[in-house]
C-alpha positions in Angstrom: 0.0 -14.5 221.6 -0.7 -10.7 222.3 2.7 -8.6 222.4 2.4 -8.2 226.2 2.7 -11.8 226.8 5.8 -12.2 224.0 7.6 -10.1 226.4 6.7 -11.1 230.1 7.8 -14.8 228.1 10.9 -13.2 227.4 11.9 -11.5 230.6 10.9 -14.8 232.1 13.8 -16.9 229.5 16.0 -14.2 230.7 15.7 -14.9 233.7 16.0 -18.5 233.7 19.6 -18.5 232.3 22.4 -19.1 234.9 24.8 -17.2 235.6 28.8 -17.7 235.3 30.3 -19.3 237.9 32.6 -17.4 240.3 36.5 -18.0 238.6 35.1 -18.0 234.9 36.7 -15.9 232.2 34.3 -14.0 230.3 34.5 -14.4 226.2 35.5 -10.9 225.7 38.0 -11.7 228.4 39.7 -14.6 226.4 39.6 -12.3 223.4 41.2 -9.6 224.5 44.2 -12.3 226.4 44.4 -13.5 223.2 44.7 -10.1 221.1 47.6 -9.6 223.4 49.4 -12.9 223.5 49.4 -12.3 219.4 50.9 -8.8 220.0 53.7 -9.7 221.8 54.7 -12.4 219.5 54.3 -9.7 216.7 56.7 -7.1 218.4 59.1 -10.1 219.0 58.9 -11.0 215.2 59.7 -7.4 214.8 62.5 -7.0 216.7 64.1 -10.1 215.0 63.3 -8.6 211.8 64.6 -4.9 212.8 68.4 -6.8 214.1 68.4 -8.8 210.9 68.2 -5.9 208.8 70.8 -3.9 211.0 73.2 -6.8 210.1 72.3 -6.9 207.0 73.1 -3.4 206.4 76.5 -3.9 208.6 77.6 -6.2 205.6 76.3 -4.0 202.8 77.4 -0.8 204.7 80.6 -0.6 207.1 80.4 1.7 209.5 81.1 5.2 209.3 84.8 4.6 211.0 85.9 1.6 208.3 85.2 4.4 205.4 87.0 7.3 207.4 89.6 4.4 207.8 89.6 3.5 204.1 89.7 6.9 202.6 92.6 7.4 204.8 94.6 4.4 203.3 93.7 5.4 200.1 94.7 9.1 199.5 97.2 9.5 197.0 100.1 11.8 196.7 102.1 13.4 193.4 105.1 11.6 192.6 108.3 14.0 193.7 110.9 14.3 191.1 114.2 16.0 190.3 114.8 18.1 187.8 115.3 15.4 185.3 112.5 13.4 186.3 114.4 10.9 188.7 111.9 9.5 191.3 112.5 11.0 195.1 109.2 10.0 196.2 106.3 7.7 195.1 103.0 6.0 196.8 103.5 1.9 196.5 100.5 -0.1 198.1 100.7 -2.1 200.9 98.1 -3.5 203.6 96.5 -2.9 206.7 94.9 -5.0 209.1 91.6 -4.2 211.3 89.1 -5.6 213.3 85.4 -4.6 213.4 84.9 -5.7 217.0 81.5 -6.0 217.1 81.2 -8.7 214.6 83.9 -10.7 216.2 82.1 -13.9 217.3 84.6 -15.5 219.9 87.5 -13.1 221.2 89.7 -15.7 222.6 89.4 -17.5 218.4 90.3 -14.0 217.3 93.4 -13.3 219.6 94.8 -17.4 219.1 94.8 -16.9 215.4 96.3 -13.5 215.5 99.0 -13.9 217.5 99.9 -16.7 215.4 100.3 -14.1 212.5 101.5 -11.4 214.3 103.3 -12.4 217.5 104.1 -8.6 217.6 100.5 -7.3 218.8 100.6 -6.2 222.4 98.1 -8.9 223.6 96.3 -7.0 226.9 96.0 -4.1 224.3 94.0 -5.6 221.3 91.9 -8.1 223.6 90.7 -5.4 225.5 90.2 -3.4 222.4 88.0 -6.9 220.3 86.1 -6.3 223.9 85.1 -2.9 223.3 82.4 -3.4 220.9 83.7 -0.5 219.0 82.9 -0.1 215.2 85.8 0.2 214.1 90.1 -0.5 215.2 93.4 -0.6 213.8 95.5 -3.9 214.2 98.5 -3.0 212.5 99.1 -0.5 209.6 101.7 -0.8 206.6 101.6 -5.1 207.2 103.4 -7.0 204.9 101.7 -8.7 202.2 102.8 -11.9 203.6 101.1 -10.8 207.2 98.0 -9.6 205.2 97.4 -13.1 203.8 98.1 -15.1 206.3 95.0 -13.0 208.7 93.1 -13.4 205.0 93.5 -17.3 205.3 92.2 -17.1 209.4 88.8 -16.3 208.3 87.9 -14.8 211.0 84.6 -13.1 211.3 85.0 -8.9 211.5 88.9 -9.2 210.7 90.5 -8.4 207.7 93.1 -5.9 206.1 92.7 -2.6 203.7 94.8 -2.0 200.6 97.0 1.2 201.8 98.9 3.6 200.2 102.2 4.0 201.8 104.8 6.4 200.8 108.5 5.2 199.7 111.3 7.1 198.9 113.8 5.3 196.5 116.8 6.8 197.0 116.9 6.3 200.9 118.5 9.7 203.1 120.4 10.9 200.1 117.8 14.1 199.8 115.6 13.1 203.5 116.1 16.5 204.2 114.7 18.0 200.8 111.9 15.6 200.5 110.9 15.3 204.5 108.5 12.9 205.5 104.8 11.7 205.8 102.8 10.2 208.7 101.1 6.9 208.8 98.0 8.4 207.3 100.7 10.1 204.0 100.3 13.3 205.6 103.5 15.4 205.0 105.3 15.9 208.0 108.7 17.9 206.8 110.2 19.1 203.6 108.5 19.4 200.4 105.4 16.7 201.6 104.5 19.0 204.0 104.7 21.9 201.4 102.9 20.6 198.9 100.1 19.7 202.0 100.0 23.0 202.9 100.2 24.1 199.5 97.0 22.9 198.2 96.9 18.7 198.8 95.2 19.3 201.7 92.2 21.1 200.4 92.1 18.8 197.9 91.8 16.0 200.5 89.1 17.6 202.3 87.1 18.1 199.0 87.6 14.3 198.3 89.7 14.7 195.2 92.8 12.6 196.4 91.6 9.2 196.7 93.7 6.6 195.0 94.3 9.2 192.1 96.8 9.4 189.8 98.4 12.8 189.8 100.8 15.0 188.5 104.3 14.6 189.9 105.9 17.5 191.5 109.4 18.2 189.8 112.0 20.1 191.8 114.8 22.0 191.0 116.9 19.4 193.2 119.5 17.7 190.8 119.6 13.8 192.2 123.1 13.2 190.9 124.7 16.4 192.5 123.0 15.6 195.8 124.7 12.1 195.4 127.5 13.7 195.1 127.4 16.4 198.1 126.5 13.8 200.6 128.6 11.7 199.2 131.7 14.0 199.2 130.4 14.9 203.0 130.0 11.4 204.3 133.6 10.8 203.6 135.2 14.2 205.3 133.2 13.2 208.3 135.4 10.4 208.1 138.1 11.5 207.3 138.3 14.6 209.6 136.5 12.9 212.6 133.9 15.3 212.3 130.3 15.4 214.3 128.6 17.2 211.6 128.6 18.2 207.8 126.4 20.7 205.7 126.9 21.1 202.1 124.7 23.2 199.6 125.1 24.0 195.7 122.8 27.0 194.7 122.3 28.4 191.3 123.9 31.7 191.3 121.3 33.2 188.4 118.1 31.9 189.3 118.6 30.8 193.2 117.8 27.0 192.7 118.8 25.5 195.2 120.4 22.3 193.0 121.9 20.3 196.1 121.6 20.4 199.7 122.9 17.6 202.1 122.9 17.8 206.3 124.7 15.1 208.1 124.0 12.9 210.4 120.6 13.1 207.9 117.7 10.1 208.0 115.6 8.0 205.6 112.7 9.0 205.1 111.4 5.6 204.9 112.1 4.9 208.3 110.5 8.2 210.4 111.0 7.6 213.7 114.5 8.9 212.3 113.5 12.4 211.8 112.8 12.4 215.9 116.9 12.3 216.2 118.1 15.5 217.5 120.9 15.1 215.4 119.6 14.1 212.7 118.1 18.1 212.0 118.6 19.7 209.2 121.1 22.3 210.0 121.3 23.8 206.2 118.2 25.6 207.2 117.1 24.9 210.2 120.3 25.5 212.4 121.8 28.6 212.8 125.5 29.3 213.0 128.1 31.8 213.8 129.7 31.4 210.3 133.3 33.1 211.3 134.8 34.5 208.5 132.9 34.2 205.5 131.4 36.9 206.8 134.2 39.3 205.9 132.9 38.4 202.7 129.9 40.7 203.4 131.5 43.2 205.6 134.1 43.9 202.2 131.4 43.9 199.6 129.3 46.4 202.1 132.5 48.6 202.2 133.1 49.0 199.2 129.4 49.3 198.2 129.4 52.4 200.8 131.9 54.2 199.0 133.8 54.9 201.8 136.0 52.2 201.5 138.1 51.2 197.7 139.6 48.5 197.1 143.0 50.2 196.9 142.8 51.3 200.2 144.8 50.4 203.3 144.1 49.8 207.2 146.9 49.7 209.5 146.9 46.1 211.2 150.2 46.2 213.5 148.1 46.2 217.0 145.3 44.5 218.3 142.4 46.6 218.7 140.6 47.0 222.3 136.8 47.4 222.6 134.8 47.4 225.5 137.2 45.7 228.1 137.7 43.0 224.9 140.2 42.5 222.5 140.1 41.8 218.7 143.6 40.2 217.2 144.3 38.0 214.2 144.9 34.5 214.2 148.0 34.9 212.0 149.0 38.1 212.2 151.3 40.2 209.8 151.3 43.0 211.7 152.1 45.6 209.4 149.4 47.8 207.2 147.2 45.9 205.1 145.6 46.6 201.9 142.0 45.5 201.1 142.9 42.7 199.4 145.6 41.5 201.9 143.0 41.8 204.4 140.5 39.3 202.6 143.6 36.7 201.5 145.2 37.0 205.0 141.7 37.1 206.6 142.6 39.8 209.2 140.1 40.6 211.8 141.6 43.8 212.7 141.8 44.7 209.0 138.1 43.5 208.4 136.7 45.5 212.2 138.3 49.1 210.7 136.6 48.8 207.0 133.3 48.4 209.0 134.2 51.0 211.0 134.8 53.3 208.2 131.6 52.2 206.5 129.9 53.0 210.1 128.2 50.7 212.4 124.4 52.0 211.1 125.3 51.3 207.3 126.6 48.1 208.7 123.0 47.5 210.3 121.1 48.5 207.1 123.4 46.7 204.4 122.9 43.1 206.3 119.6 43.5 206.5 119.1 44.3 203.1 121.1 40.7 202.1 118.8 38.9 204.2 120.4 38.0 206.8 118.9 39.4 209.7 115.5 37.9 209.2 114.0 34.6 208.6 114.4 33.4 205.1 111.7 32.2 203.2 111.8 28.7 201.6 108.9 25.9 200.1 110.6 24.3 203.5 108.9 24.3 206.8 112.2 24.4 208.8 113.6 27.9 208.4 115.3 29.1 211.6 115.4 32.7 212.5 118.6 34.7 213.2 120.3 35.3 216.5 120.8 38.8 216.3 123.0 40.8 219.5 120.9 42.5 221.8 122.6 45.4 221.2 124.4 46.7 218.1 126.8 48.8 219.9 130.9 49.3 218.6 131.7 46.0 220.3 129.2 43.7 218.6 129.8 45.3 215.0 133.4 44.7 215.2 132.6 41.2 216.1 129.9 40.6 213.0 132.2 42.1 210.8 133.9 39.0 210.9 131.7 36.7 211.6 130.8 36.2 215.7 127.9 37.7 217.6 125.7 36.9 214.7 124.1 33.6 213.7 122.6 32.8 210.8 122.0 29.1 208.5 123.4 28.3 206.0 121.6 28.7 203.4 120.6 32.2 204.0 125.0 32.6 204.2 125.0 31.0 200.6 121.7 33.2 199.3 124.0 36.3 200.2 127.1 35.3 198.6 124.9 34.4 195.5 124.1 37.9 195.4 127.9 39.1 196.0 129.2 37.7 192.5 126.4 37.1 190.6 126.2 41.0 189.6 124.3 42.5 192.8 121.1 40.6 192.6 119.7 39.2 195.5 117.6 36.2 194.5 114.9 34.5 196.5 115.8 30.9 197.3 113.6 28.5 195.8 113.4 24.0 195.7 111.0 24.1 192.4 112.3 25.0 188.9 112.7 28.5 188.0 113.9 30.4 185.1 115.8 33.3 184.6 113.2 35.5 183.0 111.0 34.5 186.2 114.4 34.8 188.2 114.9 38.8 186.9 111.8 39.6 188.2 112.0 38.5 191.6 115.5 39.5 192.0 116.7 42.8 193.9 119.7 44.8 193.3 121.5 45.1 197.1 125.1 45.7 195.5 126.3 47.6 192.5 127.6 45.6 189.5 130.8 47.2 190.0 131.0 45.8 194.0 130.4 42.5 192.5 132.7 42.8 190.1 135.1 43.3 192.7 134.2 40.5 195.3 134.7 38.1 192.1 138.5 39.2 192.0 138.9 39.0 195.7 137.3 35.3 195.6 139.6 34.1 193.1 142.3 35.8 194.9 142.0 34.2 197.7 141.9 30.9 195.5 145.1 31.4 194.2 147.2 33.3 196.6 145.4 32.5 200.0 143.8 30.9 202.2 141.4 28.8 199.8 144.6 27.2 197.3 143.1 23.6 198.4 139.6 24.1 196.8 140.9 24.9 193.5 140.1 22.6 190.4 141.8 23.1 187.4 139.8 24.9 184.1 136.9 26.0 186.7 138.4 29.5 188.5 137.1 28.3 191.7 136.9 31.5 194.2 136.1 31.5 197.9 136.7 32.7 201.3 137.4 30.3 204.2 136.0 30.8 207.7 136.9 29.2 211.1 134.7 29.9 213.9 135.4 28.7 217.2 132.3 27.3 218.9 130.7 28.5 222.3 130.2 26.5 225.6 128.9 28.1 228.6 128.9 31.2 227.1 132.6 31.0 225.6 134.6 30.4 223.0 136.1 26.8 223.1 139.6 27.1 221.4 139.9 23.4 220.1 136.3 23.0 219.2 135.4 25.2 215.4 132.7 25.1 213.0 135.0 25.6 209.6 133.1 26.6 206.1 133.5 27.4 202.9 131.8 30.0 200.3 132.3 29.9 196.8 131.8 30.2 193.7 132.3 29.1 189.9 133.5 29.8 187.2 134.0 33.4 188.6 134.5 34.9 185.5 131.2 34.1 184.9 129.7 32.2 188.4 127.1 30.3 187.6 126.6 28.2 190.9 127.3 29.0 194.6 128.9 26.2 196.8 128.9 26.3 200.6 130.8 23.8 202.7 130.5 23.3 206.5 131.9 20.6 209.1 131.3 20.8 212.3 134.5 20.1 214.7 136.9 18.9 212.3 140.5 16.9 213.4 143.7 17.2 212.2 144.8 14.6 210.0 148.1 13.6 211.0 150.8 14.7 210.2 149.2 18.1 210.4 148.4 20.0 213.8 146.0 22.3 212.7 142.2 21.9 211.7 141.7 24.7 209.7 138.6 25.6 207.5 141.8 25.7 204.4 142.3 22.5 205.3 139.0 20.3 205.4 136.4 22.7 204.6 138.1 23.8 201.2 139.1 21.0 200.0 135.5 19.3 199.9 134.0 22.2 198.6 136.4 21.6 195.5 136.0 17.8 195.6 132.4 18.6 195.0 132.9 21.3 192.0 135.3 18.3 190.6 132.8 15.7 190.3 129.3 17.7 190.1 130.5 20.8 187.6 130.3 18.5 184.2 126.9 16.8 185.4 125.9 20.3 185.5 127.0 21.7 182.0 130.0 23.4 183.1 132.8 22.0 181.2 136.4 23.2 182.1 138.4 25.7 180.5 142.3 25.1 180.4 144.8 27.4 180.0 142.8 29.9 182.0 142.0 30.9 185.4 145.6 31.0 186.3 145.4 35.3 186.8 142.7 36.9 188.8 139.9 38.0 186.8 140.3 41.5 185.7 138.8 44.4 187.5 138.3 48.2 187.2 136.9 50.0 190.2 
């Protein structure tokens, strides 16, 4: 067969073939149906695959919430001690219990078995919450082991409990104020824990160096057994004297340690919501008072540090003096001329107004701000109030500050002063952590001569023995100190039967090594007596606390002396 004819018989085969019939699928038709069927279970496959390994990596991995919420629990804070190493604050471990909501399987399981546990969750609250889907929620921080192990024995899928680090404070409200507080999270709130957050714990958090570490504890200069003793001695003259308030506050007169301070109504610091109180501040240094007449304390010592003023001078005190439409008497008058001395001991306002007077209302200005005491003072603790100084310092308000109204100040910045008024001169920074003399000397400033505070020693004791002070005395310790009764303001004036009465002083004063300050707040009389006096509460606490604190402190008494006033030469 000739090539021609191979192909007409081929076009002819070619012809011959049916065709499909109308309907039919074609071959590459069914191919490419099935190339797609297989695709579709393939991505299908994948998806299952892809959501297996997500919950894998949900169990290998918790979310990024759980580890926030873990390191949280975690971070450890430095042991707080005293100055002999006695615990004030420590981390303990406890639990907390959480809920990864989108692992629970059945909600209404979840909320039957918890409530059963912990009949205290707010129900709407935490089922709306297991709901969510969220990564990651709180069910109840600082549990009780006894709460943690009973969700642990639920089983229950995406519910379980962290180990926590929760701050405890041994000794209760005996130095809350000192120490302060810590959030949920053992973030420092007040005191020292917020110090030491602001110090440097902080950065030390954020750079992931506080995590369940051990550190070093942070010793203070607070003496546990003299703060006993201070809130202790406190506690009971608010009983005693049906008081509504009491501040007391032992300060090293050589280095400005401040060894004990106590503010009542105070809190425990392991119960927070306490802190909230209004009256539960801490009025050592966060209050400010019109302190009465320890301030004559400062208006003497600047006197006689003017030179314009010795301390064998005399200022007539027969009359009232008038001022501005006001008048300035004394409470118990003796109406005759007064010697510098008298007028401490006898605690004459009239006496007090004319030695400012004579110093001069600028010098006045100039010397209290050199003490400190018209600024805010600076301590490792966050709650330092300001002073309320008199919007103007015209003849009228001078005569008032000399002793001790139209000024208010706290505490503590009243005891820093005095520090300064018989320790030599030396106005010392207060400080909560240890310090020593040599480091003490080099911080300190000279605001008085040595000669001035030799002087304000004698009037102290003076006014210990001979006046208005007798009841704070403690044999073998030459207690000095100067009383002060300030009537307190309502509606802009002075309430008669309502006072804030204090104490200053010092011991030993030959020699004063430590600086006590009493206050209490709207004292009674205690039958059979009428009167209310700061000589007749305040005082007397301030020398119930040198009593029982002065040996735990080194001082040991001296009989046989202390019965003379100190010597002095001016």
């Amino acid at each position: 067969m000739t090539l021609a004819q191979e192909s007409t018989s081929f076009l002819q085969v070619r012809k011959t073939r049916p065709r499909p019939a109308h309907g039919s699928v074609s071959a590459s038709a069914v191919k490419s149906r099935v190339y797609l069927a297989m695709a579709a279970f393939a991505m299908v496959y994948i998806a299952i695959a892809g959501r297996l390994v997500v919950l894998a990596q949900m169990d290998e991995a918790p979310s990024s919430a759980w580890i926030s919420a873990q390191d949280s629990v975690s971070a450890s804070r430095p042991d707080l001690v005293d100055r002999n190493g006695e615990i004030l604050a420590t981390d303990i471990k406890t639990a907390s219990i959480y809920a990864e909501p989108r692992r629970v399987l059945d909600v209404d399981e979840a909320m039957d078995g918890l409530l059963r546990v912990l009949p205290d969750l707010d129900e709407p609250t935490v089922r709306r919450r297991l709901e969510s889907q969220a990564g990651f929620i709180w069910l109840k921080r600082e549990a009780s082991p006894q709460e943690a192990e009973a969700v642990h024995n639920l089983g229950l899928p995406g519910i379980s409990y962290l180990s926590e680090t929760q701050r405890f404070y041994p000794g209760g409200p005996t130095a809350g104020h000192i120490v302060g507080s810590v959030n949920i999270d053992n973030q420092g709130l007040t005191g020292i824990e917020k110090y030491i957050d602001k110090s440097w714990l902080s950065d030390l958090r954020e750079a992931g160096f506080a995590s369940d570490k051990t550190m070093e504890p942070v010793r203070l200069a607070v003496d546990l057994r003299v703060q006993h003793v201070v809130r202790d001695e406190l506690a009971k003259a608010m009983e005693r004297y049906r008081a509504i308030a009491a501040i007391g506050i032992v300060l090293d007169a050589k280095t400005g340690e401040v060894v004990a301070m106590s503010s009542l109504p105070d809190y425990d610091p392991n119960d927070r919501s306490q802190a909230l109180e209004k009256d539960r501040l801490n009025r050592a240094t966060g209050g400010v008072f019109e302190m009465g007449s320890v301030f004559k304390s400062f208006t003497t010592a600047m006197a006689l540090d003017s030179e314009q003023v010795s301390i064998n001078d005399s200022f007539d005190a027969t009359r009232p003096i008038r001022a501005a439409g006001r008048t300035i008497s004394d409470f118990h008058g003796k109406n005759r001329i007064l010697s510098v001395p008298e007028i401490f001991i006898y605690s004459s306002n009239i006496g007090t107004a004319k030695m400012m007077l004579a110093a001069g209302i600028d010098r006045q200005q100039e010397f209290l701000s050199r003490i400190g005491l018209t600024s805010r003072l600076n301590t490792e603790l966050p709650e330092n109030a300001t002073p309320l100084l008199p919007p103007k310092w015209n003849e009228l308000a001078a005569m008032t500050i000399s002793f001790g109204h139209g000024i208010s100040v706290t505490p503590m910045q009243t005891a820093v002063a005095a520090a300064a008024m018989v320790n030599g001169g030396v106005l010392l920074p207060p400080t909560f952590l240890p310090r020593t003399r040599e480091e003490a000397n080099a911080l300190g400033k000279q605001v008085i001569s040595p000669d001035v505070s030799r002087a304000m020693r004698y009037l102290f004791r003076l006014n210990v023995l001979s006046g208005s002070g007798r009841r704070s005395d403690v044999p073998g310790y030459t207690v000095g100190g100067k009383t002060g009764t300030a009537e307190k303001i309502e509606n802009g004036k002075y309430v008669r039967n309502k006072r804030r009465n204090s104490f200053l002083s010092a011991f030993p004063m030959d020699d004063p090594r430590y600086v006590v300050l009493t206050v209490i707040d709207e004292p009674k009389p205690v039958p059979p007596s009428k009167s209310a006096t700061a000589g007749l509460n305040a005082g007397p606490v301030a020398g119930a606390i040198i009593r029982r604190a002065a040996p735990m402190l080194g001082v040991m008494p001296r009989f046989g002396e202390g019965s003379e006033p100190i010597e002095v030469s001016y």
